[in-house]
C-alpha positions in Angstrom: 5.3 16.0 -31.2 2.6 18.3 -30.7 2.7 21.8 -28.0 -0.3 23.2 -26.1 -0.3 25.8 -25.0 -1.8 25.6 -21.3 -2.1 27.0 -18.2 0.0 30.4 -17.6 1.0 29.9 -21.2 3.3 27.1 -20.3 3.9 24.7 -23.0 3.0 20.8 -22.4 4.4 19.1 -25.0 2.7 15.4 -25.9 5.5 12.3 -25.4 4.4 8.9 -26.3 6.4 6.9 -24.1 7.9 3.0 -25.0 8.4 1.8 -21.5 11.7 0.3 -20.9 12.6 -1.0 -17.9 10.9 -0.3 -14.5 12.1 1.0 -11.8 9.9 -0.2 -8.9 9.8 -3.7 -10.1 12.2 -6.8 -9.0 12.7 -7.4 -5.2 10.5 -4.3 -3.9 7.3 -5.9 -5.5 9.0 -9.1 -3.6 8.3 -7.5 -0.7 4.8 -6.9 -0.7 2.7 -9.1 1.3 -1.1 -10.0 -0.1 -3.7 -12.8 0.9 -2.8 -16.6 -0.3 -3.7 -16.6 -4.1 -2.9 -13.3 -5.2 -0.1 -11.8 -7.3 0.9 -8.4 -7.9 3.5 -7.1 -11.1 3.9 -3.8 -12.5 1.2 -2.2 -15.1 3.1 0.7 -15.9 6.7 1.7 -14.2 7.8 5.1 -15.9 4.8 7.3 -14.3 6.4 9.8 -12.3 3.6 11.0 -9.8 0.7 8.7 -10.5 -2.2 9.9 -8.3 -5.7 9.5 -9.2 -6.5 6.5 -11.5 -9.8 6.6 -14.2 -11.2 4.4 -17.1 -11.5 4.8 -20.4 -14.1 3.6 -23.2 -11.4 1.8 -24.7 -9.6 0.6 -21.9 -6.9 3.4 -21.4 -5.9 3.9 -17.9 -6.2 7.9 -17.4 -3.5 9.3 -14.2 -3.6 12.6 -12.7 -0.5 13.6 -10.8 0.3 16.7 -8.4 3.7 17.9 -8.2 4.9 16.9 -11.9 1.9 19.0 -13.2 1.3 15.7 -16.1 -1.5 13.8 -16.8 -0.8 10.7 -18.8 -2.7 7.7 -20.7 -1.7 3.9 -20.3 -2.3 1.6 -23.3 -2.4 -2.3 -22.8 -3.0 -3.1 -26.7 -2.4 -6.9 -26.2 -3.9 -7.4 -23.1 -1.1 -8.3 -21.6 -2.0 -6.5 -18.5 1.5 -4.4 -18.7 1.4 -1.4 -20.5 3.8 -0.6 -23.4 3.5 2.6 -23.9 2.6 6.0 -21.1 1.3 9.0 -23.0 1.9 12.4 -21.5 -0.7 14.1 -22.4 -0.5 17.3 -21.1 2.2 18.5 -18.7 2.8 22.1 -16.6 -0.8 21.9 -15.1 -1.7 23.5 -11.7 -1.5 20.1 -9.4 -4.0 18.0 -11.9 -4.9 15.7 -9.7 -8.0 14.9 -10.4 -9.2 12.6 -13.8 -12.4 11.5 -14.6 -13.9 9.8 -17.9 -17.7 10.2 -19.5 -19.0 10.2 -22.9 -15.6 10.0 -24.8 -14.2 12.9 -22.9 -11.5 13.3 -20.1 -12.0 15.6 -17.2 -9.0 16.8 -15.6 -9.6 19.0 -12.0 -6.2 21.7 -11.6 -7.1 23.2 -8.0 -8.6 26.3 -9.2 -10.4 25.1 -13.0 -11.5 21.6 -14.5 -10.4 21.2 -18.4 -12.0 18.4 -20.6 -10.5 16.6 -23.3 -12.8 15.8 -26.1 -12.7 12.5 -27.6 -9.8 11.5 -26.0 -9.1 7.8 -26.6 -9.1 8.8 -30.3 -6.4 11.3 -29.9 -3.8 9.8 -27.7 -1.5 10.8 -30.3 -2.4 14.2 -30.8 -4.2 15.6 -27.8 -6.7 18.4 -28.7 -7.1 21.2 -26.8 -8.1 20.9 -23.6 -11.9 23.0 -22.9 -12.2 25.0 -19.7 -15.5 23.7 -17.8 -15.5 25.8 -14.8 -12.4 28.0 -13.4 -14.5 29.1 -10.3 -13.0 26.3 -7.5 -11.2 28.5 -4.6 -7.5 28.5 -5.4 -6.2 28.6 -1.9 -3.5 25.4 -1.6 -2.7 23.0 1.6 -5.4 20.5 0.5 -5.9 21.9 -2.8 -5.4 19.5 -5.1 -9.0 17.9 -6.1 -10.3 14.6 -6.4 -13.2 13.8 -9.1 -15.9 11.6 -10.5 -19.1 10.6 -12.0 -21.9 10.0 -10.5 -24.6 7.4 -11.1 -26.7 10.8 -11.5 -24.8 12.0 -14.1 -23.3 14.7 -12.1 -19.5 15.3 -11.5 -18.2 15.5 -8.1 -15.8 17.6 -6.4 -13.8 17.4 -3.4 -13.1 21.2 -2.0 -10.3 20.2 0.7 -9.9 23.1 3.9 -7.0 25.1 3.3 -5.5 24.3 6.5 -4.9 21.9 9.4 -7.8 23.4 11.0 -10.1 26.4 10.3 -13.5 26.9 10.1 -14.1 28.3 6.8 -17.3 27.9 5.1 -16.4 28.0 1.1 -14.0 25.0 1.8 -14.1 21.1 3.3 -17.0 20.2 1.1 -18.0 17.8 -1.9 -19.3 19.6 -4.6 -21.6 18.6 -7.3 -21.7 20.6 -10.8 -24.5 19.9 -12.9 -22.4 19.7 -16.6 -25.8 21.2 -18.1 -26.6 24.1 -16.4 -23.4 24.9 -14.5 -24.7 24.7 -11.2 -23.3 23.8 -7.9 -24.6 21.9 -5.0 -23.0 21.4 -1.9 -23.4 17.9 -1.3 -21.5 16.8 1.8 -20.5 19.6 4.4 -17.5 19.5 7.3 -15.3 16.9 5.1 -11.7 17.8 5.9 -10.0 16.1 2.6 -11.4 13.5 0.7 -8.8 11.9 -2.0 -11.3 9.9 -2.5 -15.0 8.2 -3.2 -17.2 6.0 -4.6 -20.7 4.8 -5.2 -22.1 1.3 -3.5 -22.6 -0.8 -6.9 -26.6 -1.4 -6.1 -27.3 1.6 -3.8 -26.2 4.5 -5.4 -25.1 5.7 -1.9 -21.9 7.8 -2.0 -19.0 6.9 -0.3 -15.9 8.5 0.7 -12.3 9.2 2.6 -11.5 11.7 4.7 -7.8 12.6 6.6 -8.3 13.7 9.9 -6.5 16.7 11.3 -2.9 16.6 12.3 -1.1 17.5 16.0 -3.3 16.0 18.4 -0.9 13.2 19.1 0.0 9.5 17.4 -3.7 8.1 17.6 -6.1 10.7 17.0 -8.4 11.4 15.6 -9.2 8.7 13.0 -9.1 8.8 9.5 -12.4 8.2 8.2 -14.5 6.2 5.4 -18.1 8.0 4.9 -21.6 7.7 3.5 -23.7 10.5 2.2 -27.2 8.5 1.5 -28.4 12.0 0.9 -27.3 15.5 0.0 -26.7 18.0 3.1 -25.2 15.9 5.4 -22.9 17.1 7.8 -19.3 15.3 8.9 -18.1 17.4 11.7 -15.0 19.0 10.3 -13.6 21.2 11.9 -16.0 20.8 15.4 -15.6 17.1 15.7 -13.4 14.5 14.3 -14.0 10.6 13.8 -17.3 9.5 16.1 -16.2 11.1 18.8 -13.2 13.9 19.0 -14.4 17.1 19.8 -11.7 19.4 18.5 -10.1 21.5 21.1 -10.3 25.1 19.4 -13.4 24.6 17.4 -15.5 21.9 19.3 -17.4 22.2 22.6 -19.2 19.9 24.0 -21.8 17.7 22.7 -20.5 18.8 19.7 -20.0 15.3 18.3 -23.7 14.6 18.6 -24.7 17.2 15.7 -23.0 15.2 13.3 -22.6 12.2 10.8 -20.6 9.7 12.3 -17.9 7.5 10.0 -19.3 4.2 8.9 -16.1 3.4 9.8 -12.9 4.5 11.4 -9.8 3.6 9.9 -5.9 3.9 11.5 -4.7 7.8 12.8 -2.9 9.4 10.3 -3.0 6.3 8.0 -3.8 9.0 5.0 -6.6 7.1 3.1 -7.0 8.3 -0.5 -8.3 6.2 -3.1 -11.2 4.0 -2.5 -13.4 1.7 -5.0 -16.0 -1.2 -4.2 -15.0 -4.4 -5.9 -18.0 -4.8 -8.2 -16.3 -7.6 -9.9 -16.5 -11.3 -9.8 -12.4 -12.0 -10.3 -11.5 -12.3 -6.6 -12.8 -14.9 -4.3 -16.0 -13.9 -2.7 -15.1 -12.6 0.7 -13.6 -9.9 -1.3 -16.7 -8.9 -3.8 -18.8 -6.2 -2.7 -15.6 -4.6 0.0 -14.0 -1.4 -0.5 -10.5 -1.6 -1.3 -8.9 2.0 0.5 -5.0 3.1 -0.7 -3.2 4.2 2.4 -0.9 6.7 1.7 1.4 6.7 5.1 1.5 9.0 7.7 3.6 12.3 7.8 4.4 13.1 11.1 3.5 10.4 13.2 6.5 9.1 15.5 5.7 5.7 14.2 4.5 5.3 10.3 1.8 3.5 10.0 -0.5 3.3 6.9 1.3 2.9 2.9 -0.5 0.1 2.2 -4.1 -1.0 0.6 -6.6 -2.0 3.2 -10.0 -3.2 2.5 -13.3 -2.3 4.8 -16.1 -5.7 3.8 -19.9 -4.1 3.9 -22.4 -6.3 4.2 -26.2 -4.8 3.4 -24.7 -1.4 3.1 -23.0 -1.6 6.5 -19.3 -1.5 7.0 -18.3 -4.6 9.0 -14.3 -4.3 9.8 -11.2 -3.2 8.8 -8.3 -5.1 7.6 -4.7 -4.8 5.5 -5.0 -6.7 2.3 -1.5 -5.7 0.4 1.6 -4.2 2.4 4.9 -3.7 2.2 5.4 -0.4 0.9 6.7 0.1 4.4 9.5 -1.6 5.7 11.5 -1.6 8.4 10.8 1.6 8.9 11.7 2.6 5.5 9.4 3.5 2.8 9.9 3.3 -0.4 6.4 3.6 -2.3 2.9 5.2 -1.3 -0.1 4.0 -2.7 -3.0 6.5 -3.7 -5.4 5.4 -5.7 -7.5 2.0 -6.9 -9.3 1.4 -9.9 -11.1 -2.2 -10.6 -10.5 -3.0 -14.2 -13.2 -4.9 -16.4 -11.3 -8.0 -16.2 -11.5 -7.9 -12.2 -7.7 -7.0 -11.4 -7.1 -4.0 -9.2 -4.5 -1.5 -10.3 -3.1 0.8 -7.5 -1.1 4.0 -8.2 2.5 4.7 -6.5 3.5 8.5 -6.9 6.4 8.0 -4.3 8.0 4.9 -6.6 6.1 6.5 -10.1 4.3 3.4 -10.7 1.2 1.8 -11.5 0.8 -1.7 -9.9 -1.6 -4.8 -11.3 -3.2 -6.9 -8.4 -4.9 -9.8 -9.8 -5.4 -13.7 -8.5 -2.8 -15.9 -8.7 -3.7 -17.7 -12.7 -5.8 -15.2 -13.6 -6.6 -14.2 -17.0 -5.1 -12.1 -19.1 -7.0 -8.3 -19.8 -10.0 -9.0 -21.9 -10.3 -12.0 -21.6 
């Protein structure tokens, strides 16, 4: 074992991890329901927390998590697409949500820094210290925890959530760019509530993204939203207008709605849509190639739960063209027992979708398919 010393001074000790035994496999996978000719089975079972899913080089599955404070690495040396072993790399973090992967390093976003690894596929067994890249991200909590990526411009993104339900406060419900170079900001995407997640469109280089509406104005509204920023400056509506159409009644007035970017498209009320990824890959039948696959993470307070389950939004010529459930069953009879929150598409074409309610990191793949790397 090796100790680092991280934030606060706590110390994160490194476990490498043998998995044995997982506890959201047998007849709760049995219960999810995908399309004809697709299978799921676990990835990685012992991952208490799994949030935001990246790539590595190598192939090592990077997951950020929130409450535990971990960030771990998943290594599938045989290409067996199952995991034997979860490495924690670094543990009493400030909600490291947050992971992103360029150039041999891992970027790790706490709410109020982002810390890179360097060379971290080489090093799963003895982590080095983690860098500081920028400890200037406001610290306030509620939607705190960040979501981050790459860019096809080389920049890293940010999501800067609003500390609240509902406020109008100008430092907060943004997406951030930092230059790595120079250390400079940008502001890319303005009145965007909480995005868990984006992505870029494979040939466009347009940015996509998630965004949870605002809570207590009943079951069914607003909308949570999928967004697209084809350039920086854009405006969403948060907090004056929510969804297409919503004007908010403390901050709106009206017309309000007219001032701003509508959604490309609007997805359930309080579904909580994280995670999102376009399928770039050729594994799944065609209807499926070139749609964005959305985690669902369930509502909160809605009098009936809706959401907890992966959806998947087709776009055809950059246009987003419905709406539908692809995998459920996280929900059940009322009862849940797993929330999805992330997607990543891995090289071989399978999906992997993180589970921090059920600590878990799922493998989606066509029935027959091919084993990773092959």
């Amino acid at each position: 074992m090796r100790g680092h010393k991280l934030r606060g001074g706590v110390l994160a000790l490194f476990l490498a991890l043998p998995l044995s035994g997982c506890a959201s496999e047998g007849p709760r996978l049995g219960l999810i329901d995908l399309p004809p000719g697709f299978t799921i089975d676990t990835f990685a079972g012992e991952v208490p927390g799994a949030r935001s899913l990246t790539l590595g080089e190598a192939g090592t599955v990077f997951v950020g998590s929130r409450g535990v404070g971990r960030v771990y690495a998943l290594t599938d040396a045989n290409g067996d697409g199952r995991a034997e072993r979860v490495h924690v790399l670094a543990e009493g973090l400030n909600s490291p949500n947050g992971v992103a992967f360029r150039d041999g390093d891992l970027y790790v976003a706490e709410i109020h820094r982002i810390l890179r690894f360097p060379d971290i596929e080489k090093h799963l067994a003895s982590p080095p210290e983690p860098e500081v890249v920028t400890a200037d991200l406001p610290g306030e909590g509620h939607h705190g925890w960040r979501y981050i990526a790459f860019g096809p411009d080389g920049g890293l993104y940010v999501a800067v959530g609003a500390p609240c339900n509902v406020c109008d406060r100008p430092d907060y419900a943004q997406i951030r760019r930092l230059d790595l170079a120079t250390g400079e900001w940008q502001v890319y995407a303005r009145g965007v509530r909480n995005s868990v997640g984006f992505d870029w469109h494979p040939r466009t280089e347009v940015l996509w993204f998630t965004d949870n509406g605002r809570d207590w104005l009943g079951d069914d509204l607003p909308p949570d939203e999928l967004n697209r920023a084809p350039e920086p400056g854009l405006h969403f509506g948060f907090p004056f207008c929510h969804g297409a159409a919503v004007v908010d009644p403390d901050f709106g007035r009206a017309g309000a709605c007219d001032e701003y970017v509508p959604p490309a498209r609007r997805l359930g009320p309080h579904v909580a849509a994280l995670g999102m990824a376009f399928y770039d890959a050729t594994r799944f039948p065609e209807r499926f190639r070139g749609s964005v696959f959305i985690a669902e993470h369930g509502s909160w307070n809605r009098s009936e739960k809706i959401g907890y389950r992966i959806s998947r939004v087709p776009v055809v010529d950059g246009e987003a063209q419905g709406y539908e459930t692809f995998a459920s069953g996280w929900l059940t009879g009322g009862r849940v027992w797993g929330r999805p929150v992330d997607v990543q598409v891995m090289p071989d074409g399978a999906l992997l979708v993180s589970d921090d309610k059920a600590g878990a990191v799922y493998r989606i793949d066509v029935a027959g398919g091919p084993a990773k790397g092959d």
